[in-house]
C-alpha positions in Angstrom: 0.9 -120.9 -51.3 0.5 -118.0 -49.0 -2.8 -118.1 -46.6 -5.6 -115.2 -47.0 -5.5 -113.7 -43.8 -8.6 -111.5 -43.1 -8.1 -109.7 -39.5 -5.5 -109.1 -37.0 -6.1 -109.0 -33.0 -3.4 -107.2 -30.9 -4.3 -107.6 -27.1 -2.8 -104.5 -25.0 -3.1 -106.0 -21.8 -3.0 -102.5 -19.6 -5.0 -101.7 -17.3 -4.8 -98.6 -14.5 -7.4 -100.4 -12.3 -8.9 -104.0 -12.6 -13.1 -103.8 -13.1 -14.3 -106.1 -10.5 -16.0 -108.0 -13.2 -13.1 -109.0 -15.9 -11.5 -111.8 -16.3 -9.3 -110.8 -18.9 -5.6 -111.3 -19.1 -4.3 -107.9 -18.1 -1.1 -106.0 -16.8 -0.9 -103.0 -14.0 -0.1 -99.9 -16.2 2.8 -99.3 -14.1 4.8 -102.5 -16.0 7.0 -101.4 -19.1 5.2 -100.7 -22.1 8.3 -100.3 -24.7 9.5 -104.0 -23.3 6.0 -105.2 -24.3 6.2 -104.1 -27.4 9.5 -105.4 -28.0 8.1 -108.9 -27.5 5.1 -108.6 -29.6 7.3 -107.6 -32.5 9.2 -111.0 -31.7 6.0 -112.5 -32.2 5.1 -111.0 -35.4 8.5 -112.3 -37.0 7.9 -115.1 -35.2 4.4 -116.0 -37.1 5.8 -114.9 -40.5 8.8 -117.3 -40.4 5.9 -120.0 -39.0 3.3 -119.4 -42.4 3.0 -117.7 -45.5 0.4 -115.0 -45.2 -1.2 -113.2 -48.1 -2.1 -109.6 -46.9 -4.1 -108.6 -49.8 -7.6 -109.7 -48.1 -7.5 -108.2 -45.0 -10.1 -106.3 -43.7 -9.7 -105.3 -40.0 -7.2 -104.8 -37.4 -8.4 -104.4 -33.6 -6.7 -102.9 -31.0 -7.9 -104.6 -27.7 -7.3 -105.2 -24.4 -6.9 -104.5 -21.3 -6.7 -100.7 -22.0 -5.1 -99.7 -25.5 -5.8 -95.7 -24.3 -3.5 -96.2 -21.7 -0.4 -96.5 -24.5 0.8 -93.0 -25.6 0.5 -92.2 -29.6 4.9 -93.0 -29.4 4.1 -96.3 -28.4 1.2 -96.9 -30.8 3.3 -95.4 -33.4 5.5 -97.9 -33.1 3.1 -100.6 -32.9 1.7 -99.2 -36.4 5.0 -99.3 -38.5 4.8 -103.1 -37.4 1.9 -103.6 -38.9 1.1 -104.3 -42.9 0.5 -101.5 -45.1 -3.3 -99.9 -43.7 -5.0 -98.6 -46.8 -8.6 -96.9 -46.8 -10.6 -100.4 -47.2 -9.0 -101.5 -43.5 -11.2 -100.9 -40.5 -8.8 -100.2 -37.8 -10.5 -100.0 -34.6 -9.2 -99.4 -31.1 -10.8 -99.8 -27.4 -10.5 -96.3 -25.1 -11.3 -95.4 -21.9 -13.5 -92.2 -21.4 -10.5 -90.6 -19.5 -8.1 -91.2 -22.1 -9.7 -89.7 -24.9 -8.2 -85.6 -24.8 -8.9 -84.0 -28.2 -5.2 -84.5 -28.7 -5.1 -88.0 -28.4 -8.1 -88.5 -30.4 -6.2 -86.2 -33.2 -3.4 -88.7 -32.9 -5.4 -91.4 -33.3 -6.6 -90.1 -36.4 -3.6 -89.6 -38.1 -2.1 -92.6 -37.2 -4.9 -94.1 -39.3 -7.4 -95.8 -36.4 -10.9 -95.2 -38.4 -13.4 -97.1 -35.5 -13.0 -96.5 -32.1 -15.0 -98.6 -29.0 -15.3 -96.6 -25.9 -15.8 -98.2 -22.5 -18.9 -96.2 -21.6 -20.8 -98.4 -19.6 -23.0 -96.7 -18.2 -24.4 -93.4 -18.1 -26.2 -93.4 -14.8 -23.2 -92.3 -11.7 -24.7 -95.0 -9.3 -24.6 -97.8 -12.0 -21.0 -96.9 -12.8 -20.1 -96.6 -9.0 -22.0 -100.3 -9.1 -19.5 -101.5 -11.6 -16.6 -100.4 -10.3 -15.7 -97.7 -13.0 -13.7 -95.1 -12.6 -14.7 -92.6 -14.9 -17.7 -90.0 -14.0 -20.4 -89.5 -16.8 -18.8 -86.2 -18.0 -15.7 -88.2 -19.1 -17.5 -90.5 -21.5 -19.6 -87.2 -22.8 -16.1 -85.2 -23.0 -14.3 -88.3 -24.9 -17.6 -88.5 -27.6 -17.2 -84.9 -28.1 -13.8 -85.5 -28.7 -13.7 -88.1 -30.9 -16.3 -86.1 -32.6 -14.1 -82.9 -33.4 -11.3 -85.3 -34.7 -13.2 -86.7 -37.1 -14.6 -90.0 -35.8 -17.8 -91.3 -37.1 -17.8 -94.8 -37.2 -18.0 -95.0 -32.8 -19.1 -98.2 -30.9 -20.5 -97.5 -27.1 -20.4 -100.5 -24.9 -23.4 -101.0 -22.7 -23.8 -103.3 -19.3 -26.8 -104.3 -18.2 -28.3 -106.8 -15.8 -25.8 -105.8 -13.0 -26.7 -105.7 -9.3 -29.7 -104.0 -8.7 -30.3 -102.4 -11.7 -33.9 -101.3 -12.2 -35.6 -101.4 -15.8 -36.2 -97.7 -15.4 -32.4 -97.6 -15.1 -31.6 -99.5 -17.9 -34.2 -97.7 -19.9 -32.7 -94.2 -19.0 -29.1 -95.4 -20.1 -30.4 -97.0 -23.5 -32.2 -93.0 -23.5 -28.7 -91.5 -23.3 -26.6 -93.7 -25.6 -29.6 -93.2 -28.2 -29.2 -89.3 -27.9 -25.2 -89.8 -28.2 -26.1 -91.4 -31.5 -23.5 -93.9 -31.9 -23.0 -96.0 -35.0 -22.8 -99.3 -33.4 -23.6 -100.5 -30.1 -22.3 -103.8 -27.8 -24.9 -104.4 -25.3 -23.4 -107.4 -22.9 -25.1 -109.0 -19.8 -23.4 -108.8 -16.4 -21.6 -112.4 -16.0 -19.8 -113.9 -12.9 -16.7 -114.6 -14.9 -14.3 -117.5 -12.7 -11.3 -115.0 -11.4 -12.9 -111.6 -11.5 -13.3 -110.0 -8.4 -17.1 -110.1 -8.1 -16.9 -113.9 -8.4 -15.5 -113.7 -4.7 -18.7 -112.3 -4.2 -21.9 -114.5 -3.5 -24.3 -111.5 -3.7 -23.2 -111.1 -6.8 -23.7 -114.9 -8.1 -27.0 -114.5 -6.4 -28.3 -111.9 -8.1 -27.3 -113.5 -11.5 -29.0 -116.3 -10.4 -32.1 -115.2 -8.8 -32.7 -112.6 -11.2 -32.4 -114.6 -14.3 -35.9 -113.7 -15.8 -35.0 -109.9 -14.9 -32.1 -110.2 -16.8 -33.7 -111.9 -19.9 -36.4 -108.9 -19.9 -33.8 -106.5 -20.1 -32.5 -108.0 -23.5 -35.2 -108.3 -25.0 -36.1 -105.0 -24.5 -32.9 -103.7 -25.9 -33.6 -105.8 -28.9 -36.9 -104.2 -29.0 -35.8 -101.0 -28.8 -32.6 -100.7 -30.8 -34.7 -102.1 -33.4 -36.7 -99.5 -33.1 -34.1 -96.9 -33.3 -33.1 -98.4 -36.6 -29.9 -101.2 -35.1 -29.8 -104.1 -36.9 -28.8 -107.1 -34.6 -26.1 -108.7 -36.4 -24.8 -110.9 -33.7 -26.2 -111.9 -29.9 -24.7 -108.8 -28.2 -24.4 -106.3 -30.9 -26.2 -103.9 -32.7 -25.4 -101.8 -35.6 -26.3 -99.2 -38.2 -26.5 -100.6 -41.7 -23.6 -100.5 -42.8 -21.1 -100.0 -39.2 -20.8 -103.5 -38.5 -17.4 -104.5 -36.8 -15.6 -106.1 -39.4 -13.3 -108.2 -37.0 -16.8 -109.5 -35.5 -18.0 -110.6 -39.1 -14.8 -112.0 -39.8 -14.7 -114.0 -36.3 -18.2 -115.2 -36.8 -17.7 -116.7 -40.6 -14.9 -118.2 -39.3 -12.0 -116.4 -41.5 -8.2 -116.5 -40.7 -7.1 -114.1 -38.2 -4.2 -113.2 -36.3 -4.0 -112.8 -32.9 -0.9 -111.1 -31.0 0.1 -110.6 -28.0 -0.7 -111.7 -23.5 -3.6 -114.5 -24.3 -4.6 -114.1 -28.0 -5.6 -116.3 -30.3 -5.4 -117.0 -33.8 -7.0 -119.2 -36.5 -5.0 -119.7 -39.5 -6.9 -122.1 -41.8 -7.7 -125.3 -40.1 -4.9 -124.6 -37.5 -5.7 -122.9 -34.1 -3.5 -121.7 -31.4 -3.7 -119.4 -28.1 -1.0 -117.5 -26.3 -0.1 -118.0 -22.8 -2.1 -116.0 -20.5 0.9 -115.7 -18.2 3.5 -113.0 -19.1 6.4 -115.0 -17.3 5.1 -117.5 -19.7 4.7 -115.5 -23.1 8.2 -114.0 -22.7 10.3 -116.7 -22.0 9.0 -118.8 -25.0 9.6 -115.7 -27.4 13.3 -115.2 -25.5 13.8 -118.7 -26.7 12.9 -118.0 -30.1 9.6 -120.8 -29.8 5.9 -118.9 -30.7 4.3 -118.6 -27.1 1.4 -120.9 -27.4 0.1 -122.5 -24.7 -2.3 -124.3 -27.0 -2.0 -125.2 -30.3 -4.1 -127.9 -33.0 -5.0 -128.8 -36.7 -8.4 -129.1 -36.6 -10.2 -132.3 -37.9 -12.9 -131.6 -40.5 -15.4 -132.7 -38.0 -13.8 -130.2 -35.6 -14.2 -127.4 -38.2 -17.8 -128.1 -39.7 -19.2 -127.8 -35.5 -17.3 -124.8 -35.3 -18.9 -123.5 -38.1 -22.2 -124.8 -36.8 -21.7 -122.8 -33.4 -20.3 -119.4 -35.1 -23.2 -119.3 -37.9 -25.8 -119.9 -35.9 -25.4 -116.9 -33.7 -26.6 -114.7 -36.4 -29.4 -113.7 -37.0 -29.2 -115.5 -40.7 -28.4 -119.0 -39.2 -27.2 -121.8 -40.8 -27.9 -123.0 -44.5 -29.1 -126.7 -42.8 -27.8 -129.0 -46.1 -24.4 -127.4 -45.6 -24.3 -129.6 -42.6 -26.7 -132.6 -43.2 -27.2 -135.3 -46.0 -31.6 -134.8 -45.0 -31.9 -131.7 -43.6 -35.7 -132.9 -43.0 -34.7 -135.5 -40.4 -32.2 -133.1 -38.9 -35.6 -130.8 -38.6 -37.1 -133.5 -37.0 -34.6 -134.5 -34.1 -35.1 -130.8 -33.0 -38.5 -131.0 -32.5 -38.2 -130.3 -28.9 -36.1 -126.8 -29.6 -39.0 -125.7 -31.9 -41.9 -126.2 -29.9 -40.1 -123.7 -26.9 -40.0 -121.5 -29.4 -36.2 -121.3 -29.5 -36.0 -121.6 -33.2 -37.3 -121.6 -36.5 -37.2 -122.3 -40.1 -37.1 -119.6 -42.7 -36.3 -121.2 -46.0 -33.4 -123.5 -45.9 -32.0 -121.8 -43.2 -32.4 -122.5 -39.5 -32.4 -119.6 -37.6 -32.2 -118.7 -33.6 -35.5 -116.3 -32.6 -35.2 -113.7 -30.0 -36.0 -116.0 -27.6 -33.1 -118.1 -28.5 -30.3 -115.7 -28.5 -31.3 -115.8 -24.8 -29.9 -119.5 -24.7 -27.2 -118.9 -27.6 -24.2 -120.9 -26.1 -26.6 -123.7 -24.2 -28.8 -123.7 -27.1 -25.7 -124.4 -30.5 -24.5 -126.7 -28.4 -27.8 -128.5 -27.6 -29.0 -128.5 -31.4 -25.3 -130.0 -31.9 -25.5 -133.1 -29.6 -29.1 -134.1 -31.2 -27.0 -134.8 -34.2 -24.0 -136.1 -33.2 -23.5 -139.0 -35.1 -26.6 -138.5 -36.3 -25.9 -137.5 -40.1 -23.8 -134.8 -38.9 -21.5 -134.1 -42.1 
């Protein structure tokens, strides 16, 4: 019987210039594009001949990378006819750059059937983007949206980072000003981390600041959830915010845990109970598909256990929670054993459902993981 498969993830590892604070797997735009895309349509064979795959329920594809706006429309072209059949209900979104985004492109992009776009924004403040290592000026990113615009794009994602070294709160409140005005569908407002490998780890000013600056930082997200509230965003998950309505589907579709693809440099996939990740080396990835083998560098069937504290740590970082006697036999001693967790104010109870507050999305990874151990072999389903 052939698996529902909801979303497909295609990493595009390019990348002109490495941001001093990624840690993603990525590739110098100078290597060959056409050779990449030769071994992610190994891969896609590759999967099919692994499982049976029912294409009928799926609802996303997402371009991302790296730098998919660094591919030209031939090469995304390509990549396209590869793909299933894309029909209206599909949200097909794709990550740009500000400098990639000509009104030709954007055209392109159109008719090649891309109906979301994310663009690397940022900022709009010169300093901050100078801060972060960007290199695209403001009028790029204004330029791109008015592009997008023209071809027909309204369903647009800006990305915001705050919390960055030596940001101000008049600074941040000028740049959530300007993405307002730009009137965006969705936005993805993520915290500056030290991510191990990035170029700013190397950095102790920058670890510092993270970790002298900690209450700073928490200030500044609650005030964007303040205010994008206010604008009419609906928080949907820790770090974005949409329109009703313009919620990433591949998001939604991570966070209830449906089947998804992932293809390509360091993606990974969940395909019912069983889990795998690429390699994050390309030496790696392209030997194992030259060899005919899937290039997983892991790869597990997960236990039931395993799945129902996924499930646990995905639901609860939404807004909606978790149903509690979906995960255990007396939900009123599971109440209970999180006393602690309530009485900070970290969470509450609305209904059956137990649900992070504002103050808890500040803590989201510590804090899933925290309510988790209280229960471990505690009643835990």
């Amino acid at each position: 019987m052939a698996l529902p498969l909801h979303s497909i993830y295609v990493h595009l590892p390019f990348c002109r210039t490495l941001c001093p604070f990624c840690a993603f797997s990525v590739l110098r735009d100078r290597e060959e594009k056409s050779f990449y895309l030769d071994l992610l349509e190994r891969e896609w064979w590759l999967l099919q001949d692994s499982v049976a795959l029912d294409f009928s329920s799926l609802g996303s594809v997402y371009l991302g990378g790296g730098t998919p706006s660094t591919l030209n429309l031939h090469h995304l072209e390509r990549l396209f006819r590869l793909l299933p059949p894309l029909g209206a209900p599909v949200q097909v979104s794709m990550e740009l750059n500000p400098e990639d985004v000509s009104l030709g492109y954007a055209l392109g992009l159109k008719e090649l059937g891309v109906n979301r776009v994310s663009l690397g924004v940022q900022s709009l403040d010169p300093r901050s983007l100078q801060t972060l290592g960007r290199g695209h000026p403001v009028r790029h990113s204004l330029q791109a949206i008015e592009n997008l615009q023209s071809a027909g794009f309204t369903d647009l994602n800006l990305d915001l980072i705050f919390g960055f070294l030596g940001q101000t709160a008049a600074e941040l409140e000028r740049d959530l000003e300007g993405f307002l005005a730009l009137k965006p569908r969705h936005i993805s407002a993520y915290a500056l981390s030290v991510e191990p490998g990035s170029k700013i780890a190397r950095l102790p000013v920058w670890s510092r600041w993270v970790e002298t600056e900690e209450q700073r930082i928490r200030d500044f997200y609650l005030y964007l959830i303040e205010a994008l509230a206010g604008a009419g965003y609906r928080q949907y998950e820790v770090s974005n915010f949409a329109l009703p309505g313009f919620e990433s589907r591949q998001n939604l579709s991570n966070w209830n845990r449906e089947s998804y693809l992932g293809l390509g440099l360091s993606a990974h996939g969940l395909l019912g109970d069983f889990r795998y990740a690429n390699h994050r080396s390309l030496r790696h990835y392209k030997e194992d598909l030259n060899q005919g083998r899937n290039p997983w560098s892991l790869s597990e069937t997960l236990t039931v256990t395993q799945v129902r504290e996924e499930r646990w740590m995905l639901e609860l970082r939404r807004p909606e929670g978790v149903r509690l006697a979906d995960f255990f036999p007396d939900p009123a001693l599971a109440v209970q054993s999180f006393a602690p967790a309530f009485q900070n104010g970290w969470i509450r109870l609305d209904g059956e459902r137990l649900c992070l507050t504002v103050q808890g999305f500040l803590l989201a990874d510590e804090l899933t993981a925290y309510l988790l151990t209280r229960q471990t072999g505690k009643g835990f389903i």
